[in-house]
VOVOMAR-881615 format. One line per 8 residues: their letters; for each residue y, x, z of C-alpha. Coordinates in steps of 0.001 Angstrom, whole numbers, plus 500000, padded with zeros to 6 digits. Example, Ala and Ser with C-alpha at 12.3 -4.5 7.8 and 13.67 -1.06 7.14 Angstrom:
BEGIN
as) 495500 512300 507800 ~ 498940 513670 507140
//
This chain:
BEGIN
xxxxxxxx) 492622 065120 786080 ~ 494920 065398 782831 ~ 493707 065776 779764 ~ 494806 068787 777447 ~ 495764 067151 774909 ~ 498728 064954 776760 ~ 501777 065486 776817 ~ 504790 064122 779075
xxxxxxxx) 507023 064524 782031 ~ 504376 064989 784290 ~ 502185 067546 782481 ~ 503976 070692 783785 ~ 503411 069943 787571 ~ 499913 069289 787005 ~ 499401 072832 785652 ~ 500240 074244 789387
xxxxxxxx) 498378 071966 791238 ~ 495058 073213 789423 ~ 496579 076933 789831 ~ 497119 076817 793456 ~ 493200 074757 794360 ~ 491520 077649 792567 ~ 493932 080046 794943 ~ 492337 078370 797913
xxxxxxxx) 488653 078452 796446 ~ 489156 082303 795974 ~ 490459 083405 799714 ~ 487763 082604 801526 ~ 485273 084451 799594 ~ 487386 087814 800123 ~ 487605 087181 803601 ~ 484393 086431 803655
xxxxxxxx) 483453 090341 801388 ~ 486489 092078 804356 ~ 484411 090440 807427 ~ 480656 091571 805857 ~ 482138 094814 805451 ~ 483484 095250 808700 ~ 480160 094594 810150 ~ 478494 096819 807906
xxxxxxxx) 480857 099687 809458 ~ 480272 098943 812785 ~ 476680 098557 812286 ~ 476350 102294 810438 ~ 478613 103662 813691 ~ 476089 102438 816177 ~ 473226 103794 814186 ~ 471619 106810 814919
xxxxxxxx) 471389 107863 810847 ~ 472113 111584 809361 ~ 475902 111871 808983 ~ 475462 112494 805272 ~ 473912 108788 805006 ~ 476613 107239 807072 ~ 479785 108917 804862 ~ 477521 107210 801866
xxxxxxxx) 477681 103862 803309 ~ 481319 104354 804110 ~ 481681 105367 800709 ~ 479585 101945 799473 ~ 481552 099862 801785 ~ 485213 101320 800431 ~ 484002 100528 796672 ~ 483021 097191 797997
xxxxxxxx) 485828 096173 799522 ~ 487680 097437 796778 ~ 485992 095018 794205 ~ 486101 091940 796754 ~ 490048 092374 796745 ~ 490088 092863 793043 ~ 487613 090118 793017 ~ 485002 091311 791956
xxxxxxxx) 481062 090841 794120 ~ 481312 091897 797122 ~ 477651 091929 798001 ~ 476823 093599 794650 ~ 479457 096035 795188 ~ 477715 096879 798567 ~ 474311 097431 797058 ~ 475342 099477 794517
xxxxxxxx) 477346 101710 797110 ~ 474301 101998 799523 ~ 471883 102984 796618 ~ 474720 105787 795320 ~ 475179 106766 799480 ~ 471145 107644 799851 ~ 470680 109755 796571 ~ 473200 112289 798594
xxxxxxxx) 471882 115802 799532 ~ 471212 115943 803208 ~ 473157 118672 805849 ~ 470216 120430 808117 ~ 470590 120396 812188 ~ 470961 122668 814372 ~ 467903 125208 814686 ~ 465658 124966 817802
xxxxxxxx) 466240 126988 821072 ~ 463383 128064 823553 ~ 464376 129207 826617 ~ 462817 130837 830562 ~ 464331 128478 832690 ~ 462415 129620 835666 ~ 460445 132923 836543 ~ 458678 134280 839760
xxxxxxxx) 456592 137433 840715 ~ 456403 137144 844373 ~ 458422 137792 847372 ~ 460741 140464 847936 ~ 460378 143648 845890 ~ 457125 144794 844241 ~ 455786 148068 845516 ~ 454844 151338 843275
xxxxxxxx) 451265 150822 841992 ~ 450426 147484 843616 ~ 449492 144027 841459 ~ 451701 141086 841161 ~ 451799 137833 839076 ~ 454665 137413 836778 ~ 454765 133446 836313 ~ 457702 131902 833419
xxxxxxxx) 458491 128637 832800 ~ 460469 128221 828950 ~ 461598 125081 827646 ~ 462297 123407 824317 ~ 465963 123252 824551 ~ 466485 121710 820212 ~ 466733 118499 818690 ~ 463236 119045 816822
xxxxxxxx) 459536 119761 817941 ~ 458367 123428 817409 ~ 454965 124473 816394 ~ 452908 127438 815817 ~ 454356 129181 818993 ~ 453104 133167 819564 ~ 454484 134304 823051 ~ 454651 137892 824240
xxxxxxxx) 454966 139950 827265 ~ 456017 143318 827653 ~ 456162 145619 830736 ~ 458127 148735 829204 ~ 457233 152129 830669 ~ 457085 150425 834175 ~ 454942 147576 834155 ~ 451582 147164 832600
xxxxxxxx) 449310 144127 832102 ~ 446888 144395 834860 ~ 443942 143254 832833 ~ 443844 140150 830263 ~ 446123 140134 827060 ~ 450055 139884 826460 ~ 449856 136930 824395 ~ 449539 133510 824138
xxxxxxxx) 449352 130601 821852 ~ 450687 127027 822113 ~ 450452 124802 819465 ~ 453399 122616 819415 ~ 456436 122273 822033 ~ 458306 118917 821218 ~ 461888 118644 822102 ~ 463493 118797 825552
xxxxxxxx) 459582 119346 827130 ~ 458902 122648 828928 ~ 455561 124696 829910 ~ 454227 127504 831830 ~ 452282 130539 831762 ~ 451528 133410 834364 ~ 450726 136862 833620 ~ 449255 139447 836100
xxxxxxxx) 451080 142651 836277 ~ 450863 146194 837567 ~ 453908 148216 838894 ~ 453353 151483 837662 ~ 452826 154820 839977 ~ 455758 156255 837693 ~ 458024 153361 837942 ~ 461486 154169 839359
xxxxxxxx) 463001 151754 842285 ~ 465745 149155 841731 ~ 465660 146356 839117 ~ 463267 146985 836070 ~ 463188 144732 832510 ~ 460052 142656 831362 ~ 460500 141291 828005 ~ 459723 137909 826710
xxxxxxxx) 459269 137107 822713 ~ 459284 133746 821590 ~ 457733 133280 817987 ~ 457673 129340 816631 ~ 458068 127016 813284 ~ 460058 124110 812626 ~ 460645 121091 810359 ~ 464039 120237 809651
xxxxxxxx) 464993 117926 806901 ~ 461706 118029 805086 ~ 461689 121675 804733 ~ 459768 123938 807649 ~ 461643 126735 808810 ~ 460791 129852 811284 ~ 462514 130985 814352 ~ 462125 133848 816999
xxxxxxxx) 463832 134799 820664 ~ 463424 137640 822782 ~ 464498 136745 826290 ~ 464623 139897 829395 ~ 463962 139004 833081 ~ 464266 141722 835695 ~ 461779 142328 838669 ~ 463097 144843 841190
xxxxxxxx) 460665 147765 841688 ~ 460522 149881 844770 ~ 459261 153028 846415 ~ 457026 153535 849941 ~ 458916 155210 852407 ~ 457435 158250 853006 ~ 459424 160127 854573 ~ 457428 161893 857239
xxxxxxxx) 459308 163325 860144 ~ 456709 165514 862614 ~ 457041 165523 866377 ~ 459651 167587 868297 ~ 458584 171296 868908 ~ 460183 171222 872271 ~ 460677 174770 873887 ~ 458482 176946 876243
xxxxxxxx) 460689 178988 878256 ~ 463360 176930 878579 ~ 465825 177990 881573 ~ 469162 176451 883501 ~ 472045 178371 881887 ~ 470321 180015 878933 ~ 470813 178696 875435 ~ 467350 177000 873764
xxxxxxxx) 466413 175024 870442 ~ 464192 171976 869986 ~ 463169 172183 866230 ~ 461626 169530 863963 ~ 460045 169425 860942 ~ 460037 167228 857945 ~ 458952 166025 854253 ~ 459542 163691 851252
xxxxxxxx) 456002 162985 849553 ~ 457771 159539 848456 ~ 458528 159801 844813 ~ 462359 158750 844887 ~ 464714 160574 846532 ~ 465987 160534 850339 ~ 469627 160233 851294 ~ 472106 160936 853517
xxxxxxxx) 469860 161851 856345 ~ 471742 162538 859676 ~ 470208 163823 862792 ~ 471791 163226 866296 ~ 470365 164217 869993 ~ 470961 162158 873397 ~ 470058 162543 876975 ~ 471782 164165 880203
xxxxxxxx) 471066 167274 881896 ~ 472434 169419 878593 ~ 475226 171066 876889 ~ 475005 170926 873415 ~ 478151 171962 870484 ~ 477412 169337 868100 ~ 474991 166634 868957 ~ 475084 165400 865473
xxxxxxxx) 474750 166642 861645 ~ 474487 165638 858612 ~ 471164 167029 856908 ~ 472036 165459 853592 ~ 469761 164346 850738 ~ 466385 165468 850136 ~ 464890 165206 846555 ~ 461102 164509 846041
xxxxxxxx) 458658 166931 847365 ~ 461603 168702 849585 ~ 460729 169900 853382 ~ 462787 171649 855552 ~ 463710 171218 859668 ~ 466686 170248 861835 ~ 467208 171888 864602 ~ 468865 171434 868054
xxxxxxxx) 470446 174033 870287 ~ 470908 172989 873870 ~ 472228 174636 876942 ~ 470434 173098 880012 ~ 472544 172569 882929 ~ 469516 171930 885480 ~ 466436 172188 886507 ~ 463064 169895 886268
xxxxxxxx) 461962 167850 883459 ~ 465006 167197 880670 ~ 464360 164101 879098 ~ 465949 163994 875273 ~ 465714 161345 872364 ~ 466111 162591 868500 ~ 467909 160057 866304 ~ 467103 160350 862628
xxxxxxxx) 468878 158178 859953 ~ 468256 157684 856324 ~ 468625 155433 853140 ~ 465427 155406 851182 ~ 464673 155536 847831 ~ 466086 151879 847480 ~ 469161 152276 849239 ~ 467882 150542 852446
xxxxxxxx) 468889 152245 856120 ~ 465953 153331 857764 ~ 466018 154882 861490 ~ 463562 156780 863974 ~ 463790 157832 867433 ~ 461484 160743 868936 ~ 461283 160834 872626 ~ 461050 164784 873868
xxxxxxxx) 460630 166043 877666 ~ 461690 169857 878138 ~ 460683 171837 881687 ~ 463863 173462 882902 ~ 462811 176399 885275 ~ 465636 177614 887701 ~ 468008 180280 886647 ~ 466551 183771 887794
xxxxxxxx) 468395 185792 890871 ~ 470691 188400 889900 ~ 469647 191631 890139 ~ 471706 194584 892486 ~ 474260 196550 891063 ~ 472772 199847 892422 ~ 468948 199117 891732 ~ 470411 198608 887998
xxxxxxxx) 472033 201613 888172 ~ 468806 203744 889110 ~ 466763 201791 886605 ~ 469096 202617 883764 ~ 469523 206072 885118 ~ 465661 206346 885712 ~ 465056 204244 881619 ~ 467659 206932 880028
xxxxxxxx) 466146 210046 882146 ~ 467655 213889 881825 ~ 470811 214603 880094 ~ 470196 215969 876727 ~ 471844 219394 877742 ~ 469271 219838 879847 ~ 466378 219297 876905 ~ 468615 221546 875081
xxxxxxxx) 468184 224178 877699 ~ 464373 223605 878077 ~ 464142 223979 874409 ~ 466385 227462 874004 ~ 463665 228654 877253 ~ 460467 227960 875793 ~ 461472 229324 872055 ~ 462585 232578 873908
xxxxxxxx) 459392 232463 875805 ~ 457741 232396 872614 ~ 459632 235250 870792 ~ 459221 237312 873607 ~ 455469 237101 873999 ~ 455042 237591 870224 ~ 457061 240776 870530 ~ 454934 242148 873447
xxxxxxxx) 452327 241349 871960 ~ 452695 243505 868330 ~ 454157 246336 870403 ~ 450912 246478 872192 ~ 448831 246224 868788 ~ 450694 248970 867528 ~ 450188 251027 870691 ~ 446862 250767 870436
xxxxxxxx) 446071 251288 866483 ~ 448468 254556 866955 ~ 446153 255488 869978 ~ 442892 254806 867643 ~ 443897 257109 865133 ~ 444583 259856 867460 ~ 440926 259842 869477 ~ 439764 259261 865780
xxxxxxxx) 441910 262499 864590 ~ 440362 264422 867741 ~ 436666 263291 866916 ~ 436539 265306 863780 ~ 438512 267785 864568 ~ 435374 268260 866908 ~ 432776 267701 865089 ~ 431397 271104 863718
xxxxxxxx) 431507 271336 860088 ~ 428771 272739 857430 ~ 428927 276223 858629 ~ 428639 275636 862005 ~ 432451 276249 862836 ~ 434864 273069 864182 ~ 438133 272373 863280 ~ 439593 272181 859259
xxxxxxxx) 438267 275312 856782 ~ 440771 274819 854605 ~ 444223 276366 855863 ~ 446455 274470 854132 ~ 445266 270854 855882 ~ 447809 270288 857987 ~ 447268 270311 861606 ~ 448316 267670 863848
xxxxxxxx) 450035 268559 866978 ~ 448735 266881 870379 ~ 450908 264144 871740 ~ 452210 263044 875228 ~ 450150 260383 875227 ~ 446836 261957 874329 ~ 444739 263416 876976 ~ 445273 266318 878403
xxxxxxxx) 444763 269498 875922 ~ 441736 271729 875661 ~ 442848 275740 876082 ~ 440264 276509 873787 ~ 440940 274235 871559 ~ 444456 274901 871303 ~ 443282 278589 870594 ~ 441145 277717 867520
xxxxxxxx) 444306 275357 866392 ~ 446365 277817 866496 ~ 444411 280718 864998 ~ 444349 280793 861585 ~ 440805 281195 860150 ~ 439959 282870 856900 ~ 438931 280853 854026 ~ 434918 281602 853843
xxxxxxxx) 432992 281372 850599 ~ 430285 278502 851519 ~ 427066 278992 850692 ~ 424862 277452 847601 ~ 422566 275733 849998 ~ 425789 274442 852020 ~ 428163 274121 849199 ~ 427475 270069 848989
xxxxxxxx) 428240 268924 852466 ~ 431174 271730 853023 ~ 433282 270236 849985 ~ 432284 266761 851366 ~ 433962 267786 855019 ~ 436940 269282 853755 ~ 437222 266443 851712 ~ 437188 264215 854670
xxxxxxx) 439207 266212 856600 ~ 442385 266654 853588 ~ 442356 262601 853391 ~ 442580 262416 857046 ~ 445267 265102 857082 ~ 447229 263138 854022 ~ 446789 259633 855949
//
């Protein structure tokens, strides 16, 4: 070493020299501050710390290594940059996610108004634990909760674990057929950062729903008088009591021994609570026992093909003889009778007949009233009057002259007509019943 007070030749190379050892002391120390901070970095990469405490340490690091190349401490540089990096306000994760990862309610379809169990499995599909978890089931307007309650309670669900929980159910008698919704609500806390947090889901699964089939078809009505060569029906009869509809229900008949136009048609649908019947017109081409099947086809209420087959027998008699031309003439002559000319005839007779016996008949009541009043006229002309004459006292009564078809005349009588007889005063004792005769005698004269 040199001192500083000397001076000479020598004293301005030994100046460098100390320059350039202190140089050397000073590198390794900043590669020493680059190397710590390298595997700090690395370290805080393969750590599974919040990203808002790794950008801190980055942050730390950077002012670190800044101060080791200005040459400064490196390791208090890195403390000081760590404590700075965890005051820093943390970023909250991602909220929690519960999920049905798995559901069953038996096999097939569930039938209207039976009982089934609805069994879910839901999972925990977040990064934290959930607590406080309320889960409910509802059936809508088809299902119902076929005794028990809707909800349940779990207490916690930690992350990435699952659980289970079955339910039994009702189908309703009004549910329609095809798929039908049953809701799921999820209800559940968190804690995220320090700070709790609540969450909620509603998740739908579908259970299809279908209807009986009861569409009832009866037996065959087959025919009675069924004949080779005549024309004849075989009629059937049917219902929907199911409570969906029916469709496209098509009738066909098979066998041998027939004619038939159309051995197939197409009914169509029928609605709930519809009846109606198909019927089958035949021709049978001979005789004995006709043996016929009836082919019904259908989709039912959830669009599934359904089929039956009725088996019918039909006794054919033999065709009957035709009849003779003439006997068919006499029997239609002998079922349309007389001519109606002739009725018109018989009618024109008997209403003469009638006329003419109701004239005959008031010409001879007139005959004989005219031949009443005449023997009437005669008896009191004869009977003797008050004074012991016959025959009017009163000349100015009128006397009738006899007719032809009176008996035959009286001489004396005709005398004491035709004499005129003088008017004769009566007497007092006779005066009564003389006035009373001529009286009788004038009306009879006037009549």
């Amino acid at each position: 070493m040199t001192t500083r007070g000397t001076k000479g030749p020598d004293s301005g190379a030994a100046v460098p020299m100390a320059s350039a050892s202190r140089s050397g002391a000073r590198m390794p120390r900043t590669l020493i501050a680059l190397l710590m901070t390298l595997a700090m970095a690395l370290m805080l990469a393969a750590s599974p710390l919040a990203p808002a405490v790794r950008i801190a340490h980055a942050e730390g690091t950077n002012v670190a290594a800044g101060q080791a190349a200005s040459g400064g401490s490196g390791a208090a540089s890195g403390a000081s940059g760590a404590s700075g990096g965890e005051s820093a306000t943390p970023i909250a994760g991602p909220v929690p996610n519960v999920i049905i990862t798995n559901f069953t309610y038996g096999e097939g379809s569930v039938a209207v108004g039976s009982d089934f169990t609805l069994s879910f499995t839901f999972q925990n599909k977040g990064k934290v634990a959930v607590s406080n978890m309320v889960v409910t089931v509802d059936g809508g307007e088809n299902f119902a909760i076929a005794g028990g309650t809707n909800t349940f309670y779990f207490d916690a669900l930690s992350a990435g674990r699952s659980a289970t929980q079955s339910v039994p159910m009702q189908a309703l008698p009004t549910a329609k057929s095809g798929a039908q919704g049953v809701t799921v609500s999820f209800r559940y806390e968190y804690v995220d950062s320090g700070s709790r947090s609540s969450s909620s889901s509603d998740i739908r699964i579908s259970v299809p729903v279908s209807q009986p089939d009861r569409f009832q078809l009866d037996a065959p009505v087959p025919p009675e008088d069924a004949m080779v060569g005549n024309e004849t029906t075989i009629t059937m009869n049917y219902v929907n009591k199911g409570k969906g509809d029916i469709a496209n229900v098509e009738a066909s008949i098979e066998g041998d021994g027939f004619d038939t136009m159309t051995k197939t048609q197409y009914v169509g649908n029928v609605a709930s609570g519809a009846n109606g019947s198909i019927g089958f017109a035949f021709t049978p081409t001979q005789s004995g026992e006709l043996q016929a099947k009836l082919h019904i086809a259908y989709e039912d209420s959830d669009g599934k093909a359904q089929s039956k087959d009725f088996p019918v027998t039909v006794n054919v008699a033999d065709a009957a003889p035709m009849p003779d031309d003439t006997a068919m003439a006499v029997d239609e002559q002998s079922q349309q009778g007389a001519p109606a000319w002739v009725w018109a005839l018989v009618a024109v007779v008997v209403i003469g007949a009638i006329v003419l016996v109701v004239v005959l008949v008031r010409r001879r009541r007139k005959k004989k009233a005219k031949k009443s009043e005449i023997d009437e006229e005669w008896d009191e002309w004869n009977k003797p009057d008050g004074d012991g004459t016959t025959g009017p006292s009163d000349p100015t009564v009128p006397v009738p002259a006899p007719s032809a078809a009176s008996p035959a005349a009286d001489p004396e009588a005709t005398r004491l007509i035709a004499t005129p007889q003088a008017p004769q005063t009566p007497s007092p004792a006779k005066d009564g019943s003389a006035d009373q005769g001529q009286a009788r005698r004038a009306r009879r004269g006037r009549a």
